[in-house]
ROKOL-839199 format. One record per residue (C-alpha): x, y, z; residue number from 1. Coordinates in nm, 4 decimals, m for minus. Layout:
<dokes>
<c1->X | c2->Y | c3->Z | k->NUM>
...
</dokes>
This chain:
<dokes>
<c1->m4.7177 | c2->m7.8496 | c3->m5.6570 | k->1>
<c1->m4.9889 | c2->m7.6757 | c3->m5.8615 | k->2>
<c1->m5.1063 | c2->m7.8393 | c3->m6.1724 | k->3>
<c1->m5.2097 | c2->m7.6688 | c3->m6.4347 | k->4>
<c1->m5.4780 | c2->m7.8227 | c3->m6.7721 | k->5>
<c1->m5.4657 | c2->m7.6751 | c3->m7.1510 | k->6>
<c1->m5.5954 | c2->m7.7290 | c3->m7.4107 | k->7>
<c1->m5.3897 | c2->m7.7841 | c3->m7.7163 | k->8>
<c1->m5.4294 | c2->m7.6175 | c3->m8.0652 | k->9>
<c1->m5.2469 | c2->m7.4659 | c3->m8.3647 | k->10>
<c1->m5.4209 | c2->m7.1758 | c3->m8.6221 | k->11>
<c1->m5.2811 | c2->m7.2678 | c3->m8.9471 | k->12>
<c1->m4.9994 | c2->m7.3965 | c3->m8.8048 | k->13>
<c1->m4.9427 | c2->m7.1037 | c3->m8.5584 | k->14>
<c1->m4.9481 | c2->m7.2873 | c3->m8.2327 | k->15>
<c1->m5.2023 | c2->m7.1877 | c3->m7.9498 | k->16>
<c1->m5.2088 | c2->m7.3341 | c3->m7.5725 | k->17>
<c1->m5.5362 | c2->m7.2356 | c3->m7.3784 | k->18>
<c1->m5.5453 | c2->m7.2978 | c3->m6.9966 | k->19>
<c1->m5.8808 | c2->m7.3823 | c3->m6.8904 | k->20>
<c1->m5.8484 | c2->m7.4488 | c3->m6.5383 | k->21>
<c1->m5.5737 | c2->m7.4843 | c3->m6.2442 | k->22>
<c1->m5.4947 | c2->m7.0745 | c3->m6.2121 | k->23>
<c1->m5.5459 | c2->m6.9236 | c3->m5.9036 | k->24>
<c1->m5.8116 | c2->m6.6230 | c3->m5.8655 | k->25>
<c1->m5.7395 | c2->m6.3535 | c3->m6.0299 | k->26>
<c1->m5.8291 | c2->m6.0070 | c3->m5.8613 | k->27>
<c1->m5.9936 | c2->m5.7257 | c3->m6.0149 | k->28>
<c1->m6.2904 | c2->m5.5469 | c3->m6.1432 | k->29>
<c1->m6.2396 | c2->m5.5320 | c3->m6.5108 | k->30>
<c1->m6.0436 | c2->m5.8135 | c3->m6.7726 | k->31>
<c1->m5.7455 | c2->m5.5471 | c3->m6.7753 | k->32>
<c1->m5.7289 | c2->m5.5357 | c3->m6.3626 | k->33>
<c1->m5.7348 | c2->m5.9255 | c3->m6.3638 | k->34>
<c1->m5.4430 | c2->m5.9310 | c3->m6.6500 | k->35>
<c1->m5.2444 | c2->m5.6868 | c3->m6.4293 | k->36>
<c1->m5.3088 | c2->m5.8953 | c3->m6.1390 | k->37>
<c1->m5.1671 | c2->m6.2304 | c3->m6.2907 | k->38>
<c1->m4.8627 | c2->m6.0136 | c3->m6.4264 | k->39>
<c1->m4.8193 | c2->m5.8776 | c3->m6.0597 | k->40>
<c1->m4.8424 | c2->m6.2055 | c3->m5.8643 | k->41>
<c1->m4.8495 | c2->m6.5172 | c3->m6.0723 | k->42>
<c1->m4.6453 | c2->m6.4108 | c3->m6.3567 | k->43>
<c1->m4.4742 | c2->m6.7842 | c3->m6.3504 | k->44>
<c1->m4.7901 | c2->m6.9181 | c3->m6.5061 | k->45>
<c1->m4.7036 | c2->m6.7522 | c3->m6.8513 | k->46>
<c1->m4.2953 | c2->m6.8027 | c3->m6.8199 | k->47>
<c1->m4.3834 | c2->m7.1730 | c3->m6.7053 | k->48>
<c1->m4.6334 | c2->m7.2188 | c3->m7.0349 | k->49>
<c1->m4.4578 | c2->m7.0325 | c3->m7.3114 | k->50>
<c1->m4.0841 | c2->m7.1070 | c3->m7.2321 | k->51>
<c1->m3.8851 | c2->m7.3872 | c3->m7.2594 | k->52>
<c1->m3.9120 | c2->m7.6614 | c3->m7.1444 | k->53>
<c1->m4.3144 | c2->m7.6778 | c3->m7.1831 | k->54>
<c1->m4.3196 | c2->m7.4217 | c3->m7.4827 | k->55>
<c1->m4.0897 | c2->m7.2638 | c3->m7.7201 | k->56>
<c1->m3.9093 | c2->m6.9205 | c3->m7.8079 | k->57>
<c1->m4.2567 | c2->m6.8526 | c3->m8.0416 | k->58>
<c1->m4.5165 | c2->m7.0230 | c3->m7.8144 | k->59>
<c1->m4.8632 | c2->m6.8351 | c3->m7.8058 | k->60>
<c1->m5.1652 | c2->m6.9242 | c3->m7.5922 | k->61>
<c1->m5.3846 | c2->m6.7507 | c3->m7.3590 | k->62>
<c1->m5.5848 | c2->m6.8173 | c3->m7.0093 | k->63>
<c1->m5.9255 | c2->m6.8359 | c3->m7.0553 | k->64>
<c1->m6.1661 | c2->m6.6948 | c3->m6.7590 | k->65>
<c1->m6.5053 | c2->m6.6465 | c3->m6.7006 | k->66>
<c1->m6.7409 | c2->m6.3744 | c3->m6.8528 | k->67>
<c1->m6.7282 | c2->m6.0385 | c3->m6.6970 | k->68>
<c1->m6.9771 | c2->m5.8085 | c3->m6.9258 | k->69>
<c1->m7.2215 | c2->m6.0725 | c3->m7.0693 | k->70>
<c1->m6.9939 | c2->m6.2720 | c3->m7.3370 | k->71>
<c1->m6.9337 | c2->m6.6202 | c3->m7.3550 | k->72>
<c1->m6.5934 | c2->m6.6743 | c3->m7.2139 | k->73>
<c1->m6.3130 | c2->m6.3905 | c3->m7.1370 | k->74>
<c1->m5.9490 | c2->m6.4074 | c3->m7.2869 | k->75>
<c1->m5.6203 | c2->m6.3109 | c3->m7.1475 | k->76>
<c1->m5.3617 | c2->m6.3656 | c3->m7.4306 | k->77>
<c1->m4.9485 | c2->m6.4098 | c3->m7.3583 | k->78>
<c1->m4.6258 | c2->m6.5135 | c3->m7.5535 | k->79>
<c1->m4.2855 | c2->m6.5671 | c3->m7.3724 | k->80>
<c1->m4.2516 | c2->m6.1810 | c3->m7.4863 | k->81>
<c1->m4.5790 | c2->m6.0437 | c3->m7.2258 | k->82>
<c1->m4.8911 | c2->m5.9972 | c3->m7.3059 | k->83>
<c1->m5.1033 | c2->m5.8790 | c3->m7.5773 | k->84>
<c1->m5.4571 | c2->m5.7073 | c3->m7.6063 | k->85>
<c1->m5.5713 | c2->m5.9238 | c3->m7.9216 | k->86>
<c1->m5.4709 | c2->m6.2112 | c3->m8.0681 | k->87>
<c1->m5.6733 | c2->m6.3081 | c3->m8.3811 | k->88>
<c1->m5.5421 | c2->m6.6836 | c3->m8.4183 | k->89>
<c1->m5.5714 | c2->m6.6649 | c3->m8.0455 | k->90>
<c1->m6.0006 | c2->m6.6030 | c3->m8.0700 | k->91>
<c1->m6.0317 | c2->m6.8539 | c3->m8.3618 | k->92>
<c1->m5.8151 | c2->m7.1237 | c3->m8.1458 | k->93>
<c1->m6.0533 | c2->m7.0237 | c3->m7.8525 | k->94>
<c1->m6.3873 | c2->m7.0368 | c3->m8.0197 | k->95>
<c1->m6.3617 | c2->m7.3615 | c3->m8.1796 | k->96>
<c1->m6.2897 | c2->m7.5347 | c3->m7.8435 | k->97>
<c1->m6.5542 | c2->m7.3091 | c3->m7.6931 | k->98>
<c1->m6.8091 | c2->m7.5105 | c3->m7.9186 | k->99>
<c1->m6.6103 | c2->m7.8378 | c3->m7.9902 | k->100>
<c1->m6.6056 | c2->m7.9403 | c3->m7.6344 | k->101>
<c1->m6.9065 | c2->m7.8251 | c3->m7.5571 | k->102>
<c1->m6.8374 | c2->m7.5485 | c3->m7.3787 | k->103>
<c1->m7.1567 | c2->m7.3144 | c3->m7.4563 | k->104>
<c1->m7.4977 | c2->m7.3303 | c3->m7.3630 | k->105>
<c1->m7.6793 | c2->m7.6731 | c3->m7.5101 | k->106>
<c1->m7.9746 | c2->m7.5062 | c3->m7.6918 | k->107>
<c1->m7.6759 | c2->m7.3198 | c3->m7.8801 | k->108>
<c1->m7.6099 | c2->m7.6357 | c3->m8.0827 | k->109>
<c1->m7.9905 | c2->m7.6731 | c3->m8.2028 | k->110>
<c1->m7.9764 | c2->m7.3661 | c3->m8.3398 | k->111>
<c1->m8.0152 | c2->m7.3014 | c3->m8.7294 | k->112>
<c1->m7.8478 | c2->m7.2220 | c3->m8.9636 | k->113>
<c1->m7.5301 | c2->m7.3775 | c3->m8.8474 | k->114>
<c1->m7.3273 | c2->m7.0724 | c3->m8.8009 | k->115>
<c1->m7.3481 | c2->m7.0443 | c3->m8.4538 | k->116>
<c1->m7.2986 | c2->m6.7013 | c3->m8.2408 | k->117>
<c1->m7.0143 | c2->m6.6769 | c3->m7.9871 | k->118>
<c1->m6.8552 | c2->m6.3435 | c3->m7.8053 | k->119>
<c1->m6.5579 | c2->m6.3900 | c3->m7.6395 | k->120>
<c1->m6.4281 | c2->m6.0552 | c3->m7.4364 | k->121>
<c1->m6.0611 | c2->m5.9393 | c3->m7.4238 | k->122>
<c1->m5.9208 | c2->m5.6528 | c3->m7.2699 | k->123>
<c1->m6.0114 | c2->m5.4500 | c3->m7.6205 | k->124>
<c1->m6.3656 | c2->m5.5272 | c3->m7.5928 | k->125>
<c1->m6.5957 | c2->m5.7989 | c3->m7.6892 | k->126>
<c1->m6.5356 | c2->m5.9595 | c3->m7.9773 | k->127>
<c1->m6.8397 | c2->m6.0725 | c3->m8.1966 | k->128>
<c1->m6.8055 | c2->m6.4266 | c3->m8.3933 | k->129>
<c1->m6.9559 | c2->m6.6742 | c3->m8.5812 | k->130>
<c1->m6.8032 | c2->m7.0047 | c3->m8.6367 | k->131>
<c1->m6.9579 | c2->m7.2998 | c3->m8.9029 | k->132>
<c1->m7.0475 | c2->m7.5962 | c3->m8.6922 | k->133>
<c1->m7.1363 | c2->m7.8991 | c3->m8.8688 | k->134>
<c1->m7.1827 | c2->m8.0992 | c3->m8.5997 | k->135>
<c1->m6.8480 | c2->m8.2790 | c3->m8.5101 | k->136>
<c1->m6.6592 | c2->m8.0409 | c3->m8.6094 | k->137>
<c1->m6.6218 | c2->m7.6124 | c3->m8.6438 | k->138>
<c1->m6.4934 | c2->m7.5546 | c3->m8.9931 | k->139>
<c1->m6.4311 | c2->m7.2006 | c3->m8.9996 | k->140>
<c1->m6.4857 | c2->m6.9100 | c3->m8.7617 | k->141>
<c1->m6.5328 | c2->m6.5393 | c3->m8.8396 | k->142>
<c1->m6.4866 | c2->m6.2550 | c3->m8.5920 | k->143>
<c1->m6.5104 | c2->m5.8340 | c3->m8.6513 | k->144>
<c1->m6.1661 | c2->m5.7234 | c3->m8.5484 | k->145>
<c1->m6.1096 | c2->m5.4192 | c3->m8.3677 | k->146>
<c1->m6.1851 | c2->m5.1436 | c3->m8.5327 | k->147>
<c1->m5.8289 | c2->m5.0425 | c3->m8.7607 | k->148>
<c1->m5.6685 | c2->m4.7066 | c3->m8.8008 | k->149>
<c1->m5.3743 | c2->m4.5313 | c3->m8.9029 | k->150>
<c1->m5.1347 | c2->m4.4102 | c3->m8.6859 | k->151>
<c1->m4.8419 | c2->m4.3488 | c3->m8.9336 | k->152>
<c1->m4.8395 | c2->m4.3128 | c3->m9.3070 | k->153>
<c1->m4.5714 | c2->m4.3456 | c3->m9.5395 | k->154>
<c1->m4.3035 | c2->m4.3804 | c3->m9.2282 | k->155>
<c1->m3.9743 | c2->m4.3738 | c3->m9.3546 | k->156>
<c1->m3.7162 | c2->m4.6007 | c3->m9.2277 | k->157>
<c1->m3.3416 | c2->m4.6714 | c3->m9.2926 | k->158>
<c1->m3.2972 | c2->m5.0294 | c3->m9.3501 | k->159>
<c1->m3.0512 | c2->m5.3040 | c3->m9.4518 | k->160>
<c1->m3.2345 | c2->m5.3393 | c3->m9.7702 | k->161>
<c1->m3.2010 | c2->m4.9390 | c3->m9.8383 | k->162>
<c1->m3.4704 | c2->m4.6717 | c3->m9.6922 | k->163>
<c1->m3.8075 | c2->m4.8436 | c3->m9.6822 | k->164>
<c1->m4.1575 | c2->m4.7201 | c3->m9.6596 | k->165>
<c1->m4.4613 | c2->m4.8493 | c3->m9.4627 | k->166>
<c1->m4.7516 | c2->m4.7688 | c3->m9.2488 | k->167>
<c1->m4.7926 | c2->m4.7899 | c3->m8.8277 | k->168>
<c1->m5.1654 | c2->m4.9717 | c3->m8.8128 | k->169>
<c1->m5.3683 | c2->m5.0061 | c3->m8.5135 | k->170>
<c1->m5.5376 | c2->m5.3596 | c3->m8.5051 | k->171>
<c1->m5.5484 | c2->m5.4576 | c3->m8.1350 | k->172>
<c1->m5.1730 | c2->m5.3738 | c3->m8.1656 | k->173>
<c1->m4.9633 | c2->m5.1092 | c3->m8.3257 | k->174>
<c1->m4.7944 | c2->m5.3069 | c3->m8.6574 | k->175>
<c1->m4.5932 | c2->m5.1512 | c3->m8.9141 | k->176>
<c1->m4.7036 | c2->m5.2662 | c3->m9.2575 | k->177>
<c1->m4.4170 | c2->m5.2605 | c3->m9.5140 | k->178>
<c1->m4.3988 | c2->m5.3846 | c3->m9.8443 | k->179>
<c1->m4.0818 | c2->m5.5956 | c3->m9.9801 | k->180>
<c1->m4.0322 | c2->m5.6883 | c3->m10.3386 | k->181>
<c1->m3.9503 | c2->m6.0611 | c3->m10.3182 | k->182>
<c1->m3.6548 | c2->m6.0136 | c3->m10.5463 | k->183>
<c1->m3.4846 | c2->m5.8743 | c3->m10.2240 | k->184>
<c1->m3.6266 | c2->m6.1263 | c3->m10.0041 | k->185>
<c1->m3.9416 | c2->m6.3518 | c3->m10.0210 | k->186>
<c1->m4.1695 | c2->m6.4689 | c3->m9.8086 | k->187>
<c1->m4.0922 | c2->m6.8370 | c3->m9.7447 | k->188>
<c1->m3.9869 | c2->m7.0633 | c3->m9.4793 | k->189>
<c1->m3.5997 | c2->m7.0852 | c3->m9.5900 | k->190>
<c1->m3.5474 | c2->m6.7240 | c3->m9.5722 | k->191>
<c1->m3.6773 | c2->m6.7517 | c3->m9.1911 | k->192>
<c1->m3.3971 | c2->m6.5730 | c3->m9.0267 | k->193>
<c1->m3.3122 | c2->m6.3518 | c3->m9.3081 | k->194>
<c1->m3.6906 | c2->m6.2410 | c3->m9.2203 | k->195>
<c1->m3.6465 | c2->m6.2068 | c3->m8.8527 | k->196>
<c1->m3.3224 | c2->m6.0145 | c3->m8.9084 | k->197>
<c1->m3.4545 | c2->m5.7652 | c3->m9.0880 | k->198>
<c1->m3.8268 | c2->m5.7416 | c3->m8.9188 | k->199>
<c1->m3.6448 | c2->m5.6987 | c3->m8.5841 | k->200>
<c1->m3.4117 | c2->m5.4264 | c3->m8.7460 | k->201>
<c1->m3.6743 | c2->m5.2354 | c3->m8.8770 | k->202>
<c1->m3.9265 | c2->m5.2528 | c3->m8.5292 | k->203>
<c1->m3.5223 | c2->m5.1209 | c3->m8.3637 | k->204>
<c1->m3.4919 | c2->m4.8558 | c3->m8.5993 | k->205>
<c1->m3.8622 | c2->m4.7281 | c3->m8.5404 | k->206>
<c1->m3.8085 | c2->m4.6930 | c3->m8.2131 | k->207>
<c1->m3.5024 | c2->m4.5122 | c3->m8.2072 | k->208>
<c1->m3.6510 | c2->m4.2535 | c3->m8.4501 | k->209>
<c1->m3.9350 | c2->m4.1415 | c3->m8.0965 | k->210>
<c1->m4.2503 | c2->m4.2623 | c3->m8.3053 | k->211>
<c1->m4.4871 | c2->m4.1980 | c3->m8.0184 | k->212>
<c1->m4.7379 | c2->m4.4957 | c3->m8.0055 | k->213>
<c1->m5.0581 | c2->m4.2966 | c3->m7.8538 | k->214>
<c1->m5.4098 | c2->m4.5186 | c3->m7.8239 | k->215>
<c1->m5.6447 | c2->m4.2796 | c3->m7.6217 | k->216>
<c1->m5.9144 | c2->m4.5690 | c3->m7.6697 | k->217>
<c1->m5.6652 | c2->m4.8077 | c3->m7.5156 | k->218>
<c1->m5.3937 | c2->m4.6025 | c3->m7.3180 | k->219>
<c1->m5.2233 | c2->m4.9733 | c3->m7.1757 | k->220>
<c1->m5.1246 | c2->m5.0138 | c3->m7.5463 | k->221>
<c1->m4.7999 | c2->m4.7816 | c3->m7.6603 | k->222>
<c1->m4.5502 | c2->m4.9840 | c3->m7.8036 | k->223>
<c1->m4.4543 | c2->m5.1502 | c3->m8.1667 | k->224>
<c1->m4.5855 | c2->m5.4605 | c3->m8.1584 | k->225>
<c1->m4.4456 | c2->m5.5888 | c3->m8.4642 | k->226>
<c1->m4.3311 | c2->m5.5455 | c3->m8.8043 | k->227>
<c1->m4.5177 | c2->m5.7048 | c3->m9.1018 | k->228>
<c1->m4.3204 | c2->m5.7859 | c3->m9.4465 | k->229>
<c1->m4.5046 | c2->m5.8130 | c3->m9.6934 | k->230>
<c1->m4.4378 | c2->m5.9840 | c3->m10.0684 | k->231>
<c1->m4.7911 | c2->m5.7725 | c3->m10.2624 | k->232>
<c1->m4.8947 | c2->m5.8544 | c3->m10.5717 | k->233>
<c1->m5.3075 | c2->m5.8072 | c3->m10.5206 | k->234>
<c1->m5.5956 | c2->m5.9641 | c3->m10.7554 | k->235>
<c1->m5.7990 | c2->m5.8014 | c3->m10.9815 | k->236>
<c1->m6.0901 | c2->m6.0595 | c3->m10.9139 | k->237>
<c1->m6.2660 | c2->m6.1091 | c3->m10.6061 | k->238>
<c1->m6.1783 | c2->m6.4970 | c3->m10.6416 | k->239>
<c1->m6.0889 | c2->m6.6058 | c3->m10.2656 | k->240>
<c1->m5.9369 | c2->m6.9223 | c3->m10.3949 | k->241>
<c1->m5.6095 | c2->m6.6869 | c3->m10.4828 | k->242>
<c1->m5.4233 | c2->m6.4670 | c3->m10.2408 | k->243>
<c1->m5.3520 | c2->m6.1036 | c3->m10.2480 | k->244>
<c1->m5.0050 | c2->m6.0963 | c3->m10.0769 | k->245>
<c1->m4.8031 | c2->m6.3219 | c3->m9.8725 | k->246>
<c1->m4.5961 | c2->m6.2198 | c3->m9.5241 | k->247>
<c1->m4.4902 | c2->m6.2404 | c3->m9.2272 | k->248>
<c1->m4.5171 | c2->m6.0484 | c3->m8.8487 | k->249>
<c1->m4.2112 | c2->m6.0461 | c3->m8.7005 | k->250>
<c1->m4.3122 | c2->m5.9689 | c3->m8.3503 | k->251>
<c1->m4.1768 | c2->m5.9587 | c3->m7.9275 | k->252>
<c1->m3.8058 | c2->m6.0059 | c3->m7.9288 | k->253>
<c1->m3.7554 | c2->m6.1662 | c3->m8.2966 | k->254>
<c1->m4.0677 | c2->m6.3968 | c3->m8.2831 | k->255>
<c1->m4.2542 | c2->m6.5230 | c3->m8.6493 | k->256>
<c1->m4.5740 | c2->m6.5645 | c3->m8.6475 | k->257>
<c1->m4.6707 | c2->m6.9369 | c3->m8.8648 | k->258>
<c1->m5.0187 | c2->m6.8049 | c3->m8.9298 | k->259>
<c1->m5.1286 | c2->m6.5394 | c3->m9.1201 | k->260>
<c1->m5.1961 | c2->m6.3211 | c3->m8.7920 | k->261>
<c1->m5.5679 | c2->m6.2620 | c3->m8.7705 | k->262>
<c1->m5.5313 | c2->m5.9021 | c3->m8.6588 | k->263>
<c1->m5.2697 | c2->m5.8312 | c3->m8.8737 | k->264>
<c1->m5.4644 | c2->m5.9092 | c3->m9.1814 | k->265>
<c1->m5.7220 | c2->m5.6865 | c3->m9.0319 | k->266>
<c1->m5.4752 | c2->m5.4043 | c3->m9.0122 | k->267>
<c1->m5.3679 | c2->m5.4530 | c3->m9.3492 | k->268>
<c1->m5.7145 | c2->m5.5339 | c3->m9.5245 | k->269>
<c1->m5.8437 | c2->m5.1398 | c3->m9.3039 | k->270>
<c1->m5.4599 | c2->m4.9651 | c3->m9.4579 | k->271>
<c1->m5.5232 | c2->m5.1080 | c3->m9.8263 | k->272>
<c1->m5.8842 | c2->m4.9884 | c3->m9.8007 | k->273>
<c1->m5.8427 | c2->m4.6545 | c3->m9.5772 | k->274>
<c1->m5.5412 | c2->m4.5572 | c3->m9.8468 | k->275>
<c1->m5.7947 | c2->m4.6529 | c3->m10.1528 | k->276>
<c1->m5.5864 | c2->m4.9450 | c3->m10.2687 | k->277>
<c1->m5.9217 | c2->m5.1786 | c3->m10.2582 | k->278>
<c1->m6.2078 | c2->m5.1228 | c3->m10.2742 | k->279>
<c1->m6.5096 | c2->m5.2026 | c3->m9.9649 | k->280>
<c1->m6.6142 | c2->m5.5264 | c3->m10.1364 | k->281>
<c1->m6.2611 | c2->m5.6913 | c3->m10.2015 | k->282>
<c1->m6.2325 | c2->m5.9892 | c3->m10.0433 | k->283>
<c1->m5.9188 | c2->m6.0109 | c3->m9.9181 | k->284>
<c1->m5.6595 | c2->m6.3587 | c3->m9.8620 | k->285>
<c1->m5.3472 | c2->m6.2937 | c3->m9.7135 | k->286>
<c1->m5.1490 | c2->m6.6645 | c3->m9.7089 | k->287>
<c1->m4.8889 | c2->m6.7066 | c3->m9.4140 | k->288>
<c1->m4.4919 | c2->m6.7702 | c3->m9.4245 | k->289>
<c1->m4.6336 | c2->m7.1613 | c3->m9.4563 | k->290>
<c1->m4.9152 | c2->m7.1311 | c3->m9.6581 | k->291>
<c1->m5.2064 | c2->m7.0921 | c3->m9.4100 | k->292>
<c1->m5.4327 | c2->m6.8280 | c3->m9.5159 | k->293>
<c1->m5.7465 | c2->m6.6111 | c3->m9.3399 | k->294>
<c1->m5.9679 | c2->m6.3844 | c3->m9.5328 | k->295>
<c1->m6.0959 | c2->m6.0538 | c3->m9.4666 | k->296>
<c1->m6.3401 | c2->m5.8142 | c3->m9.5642 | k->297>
<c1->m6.4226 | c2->m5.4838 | c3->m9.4635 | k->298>
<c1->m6.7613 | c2->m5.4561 | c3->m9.3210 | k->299>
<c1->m6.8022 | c2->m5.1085 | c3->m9.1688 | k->300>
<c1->m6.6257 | c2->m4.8177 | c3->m9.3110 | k->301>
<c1->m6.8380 | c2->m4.5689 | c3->m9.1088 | k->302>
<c1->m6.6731 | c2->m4.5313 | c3->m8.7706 | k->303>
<c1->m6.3881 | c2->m4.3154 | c3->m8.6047 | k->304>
<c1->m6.1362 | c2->m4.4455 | c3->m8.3235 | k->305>
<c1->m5.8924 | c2->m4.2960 | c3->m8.0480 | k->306>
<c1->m6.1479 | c2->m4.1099 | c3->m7.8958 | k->307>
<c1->m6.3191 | c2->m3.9960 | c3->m8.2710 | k->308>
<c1->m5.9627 | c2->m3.8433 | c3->m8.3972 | k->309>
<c1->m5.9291 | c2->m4.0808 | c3->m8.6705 | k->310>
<c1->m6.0666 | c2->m4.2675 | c3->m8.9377 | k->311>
<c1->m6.1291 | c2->m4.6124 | c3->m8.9089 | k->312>
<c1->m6.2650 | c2->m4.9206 | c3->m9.0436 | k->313>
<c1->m6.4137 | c2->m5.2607 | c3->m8.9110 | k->314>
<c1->m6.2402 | c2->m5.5725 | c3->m9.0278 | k->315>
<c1->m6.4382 | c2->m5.9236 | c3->m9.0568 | k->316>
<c1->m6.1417 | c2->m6.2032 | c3->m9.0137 | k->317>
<c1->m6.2186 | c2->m6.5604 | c3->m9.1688 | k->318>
<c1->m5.9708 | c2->m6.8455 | c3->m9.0234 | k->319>
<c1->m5.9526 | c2->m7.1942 | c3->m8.9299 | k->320>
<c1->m5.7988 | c2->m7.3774 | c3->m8.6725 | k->321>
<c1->m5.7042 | c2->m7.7130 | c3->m8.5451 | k->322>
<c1->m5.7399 | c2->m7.8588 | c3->m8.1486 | k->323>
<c1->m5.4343 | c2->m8.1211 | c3->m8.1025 | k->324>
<c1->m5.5047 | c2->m8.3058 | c3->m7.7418 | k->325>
<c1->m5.5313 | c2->m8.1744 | c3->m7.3954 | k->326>
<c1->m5.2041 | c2->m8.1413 | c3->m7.1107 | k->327>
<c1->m5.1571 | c2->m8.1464 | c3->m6.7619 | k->328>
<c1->m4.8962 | c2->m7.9886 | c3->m6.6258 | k->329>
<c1->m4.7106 | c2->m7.9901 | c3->m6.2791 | k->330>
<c1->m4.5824 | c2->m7.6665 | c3->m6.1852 | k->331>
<c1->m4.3098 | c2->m7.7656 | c3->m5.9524 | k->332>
<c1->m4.1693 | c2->m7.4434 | c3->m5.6866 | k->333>
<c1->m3.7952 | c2->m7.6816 | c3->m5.6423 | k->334>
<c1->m3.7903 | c2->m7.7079 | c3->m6.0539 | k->335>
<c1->m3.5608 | c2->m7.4261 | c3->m6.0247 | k->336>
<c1->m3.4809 | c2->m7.4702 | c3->m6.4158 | k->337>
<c1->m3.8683 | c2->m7.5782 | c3->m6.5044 | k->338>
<c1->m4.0728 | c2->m7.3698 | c3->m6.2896 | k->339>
<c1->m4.0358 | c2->m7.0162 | c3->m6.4949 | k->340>
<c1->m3.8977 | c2->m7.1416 | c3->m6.8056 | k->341>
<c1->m3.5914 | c2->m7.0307 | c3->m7.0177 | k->342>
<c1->m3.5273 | c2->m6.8583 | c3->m7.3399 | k->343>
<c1->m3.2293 | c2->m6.9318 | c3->m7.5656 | k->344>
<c1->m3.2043 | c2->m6.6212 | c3->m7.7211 | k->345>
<c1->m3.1328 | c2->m6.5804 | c3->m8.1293 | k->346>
</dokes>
């Protein structure tokens, strides 16, 4: 019987399991060889995790492993869909048990000011963060996304709702970013599977129409990812006590993210700004289906991605998140029900 220890944690309210130790060695020279390894020959860890009975049909979490190129920690983030290059709530969950527990160096704590330096590296690249520790406690942490670019603009789709127009982002992940006036359906908790319905229609329709999803920076990334709705109604103040939009990623096979999505506000913050919508000092809040909200800024507007074809922009993402308790769990080979999980399917 193996037995396997996580760490417990939600990013507002989007929930995040981290494994921290009880994995077997995973083969390979780079992050994305050692990921294809664990899909290959220990695949159960993830179905065992995310699924029922341990997890649920929207778990998140990710395995975390030891540097590779220099960072602090590497990540390997999964959902009872796969596995995905990024995950934004993912890095804040992982940072702030990083330095909560104690995890980094000791001199790192003595350092001033109080917004301490972490990297964490993903199968993306290295991810560059700061989080504010106050001593007991980490009570925010900022990370520069991946860099964001467009892969589709103005898409048109045919939709329940009538024909609908949006954008295909790259953020870590190929999202399409659509817009929904909430007098057809709003953003909040009791429309939940109205919002699923119609995210997981739209991500169908996309991919009937032969969109060809195309990273050259990232060739292990070329599917739809999700779709975002999106109730906008913007600012015309920079005051980050008030939001700019409020939505939802429906992502995987008809999963809803709680949170915000870290790299999906990235992707939206780099399409309002590389479309001219705001301007390079707007500082962005995008609030979640629950109310949880992350900020964003852009903070470099002079780069291009997929190997210098297109435009793209630098995201900073500003989030908080919350560490519940710590589980140990048996992985049991004659748990023929247990051992690799179940879905109930919507």
């Amino acid at each position: 019987m193996q037995t396997v220890t996580t760490i417990e944690s939600h990013t507002c309210g989007e929930p995040f399991r981290i494994v921290v130790d009880g994995i077997p060695e995973l083969k390979g020279d780079t992050l994305l060889q050692k990921r294809n390894f664990l899909e290959q020959h220990h695949d159960y860890i993830r179905l065992a995790l995310m699924r029922e009975p341990r997890g649920h049909y929207d778990m998140f979490g990710g395995i975390i492993l030891e540097a590779m190129t220099g960072g602090d920690a590497a990540a390997l983030f999964m959902n009872p869909s796969g596995y995905t290059d990024q995950c934004g709530h993912g890095m804040i969950a992982i940072i702030t048990m990083l330095i909560q527990l104690k995890k980094l160096p000791e001199e790192r704590y003595k350092l001033k000011p109080d917004l301490m330096s972490v990297s964490l590296e993903t199968t993306v690249g290295t991810i560059q963060a700061k989080a504010c520790w106050n001593g007991k406690r980490v009570e925010f942490v900022s990370f520069h996304n991946t860099p964001v670019w467009i892969l589709e603009r103005d898409l048109k789709v045919k939709s329940s709702i009538g024909e609908i127009t949006g954008d295909i982002v790259f953020n870590g992940a190929f999202n399409y970013f659509v817009e929904v006036d909430p007098k057809v359906l709003t953003v909040k908790p009791e429309n939940t599977a109205a919002i699923v319905s119609l995210g997981e229609e739209i991500k169908r329709e996309i991919i009937s129409m032969g969109v060809k999803f195309v990273n050259k920076d990232f060739p292990q990334i070329n599917q739809l990812h999700g779709v975002d709705l999106i109730n906008y109604h913007g600012k015309e103040t920079n005051d980050e006590t008030l939001p700019d939009q409020r939505s939802a990623l429906v992502f995987g096979h008809k999963q809803i993210d709680r949170s915000p999505c870290g790299s999906g506000t990235a992707g939206r913050t780099g399409l309002l700004y590389l479309k001219n919508r705001i301007s390079i000092d707007h500082k962005f809040v995008n609030e979640s289906l629950i109310g949880g909200r992350f900020k964003a800024q852009i903070v470099d507007d002079q780069i291009m991605a997929d190997c210098g074809s297109k435009p793209a922009c630098v995201v900073q993402i500003e989030g908080q998140a919350n560490l519940l308790g710590t589980s140990s769990w048996w992985l049991d080979e004659e748990d023929h029900i247990g051992y690799n999980g179940f879905i109930i399917s919507r």
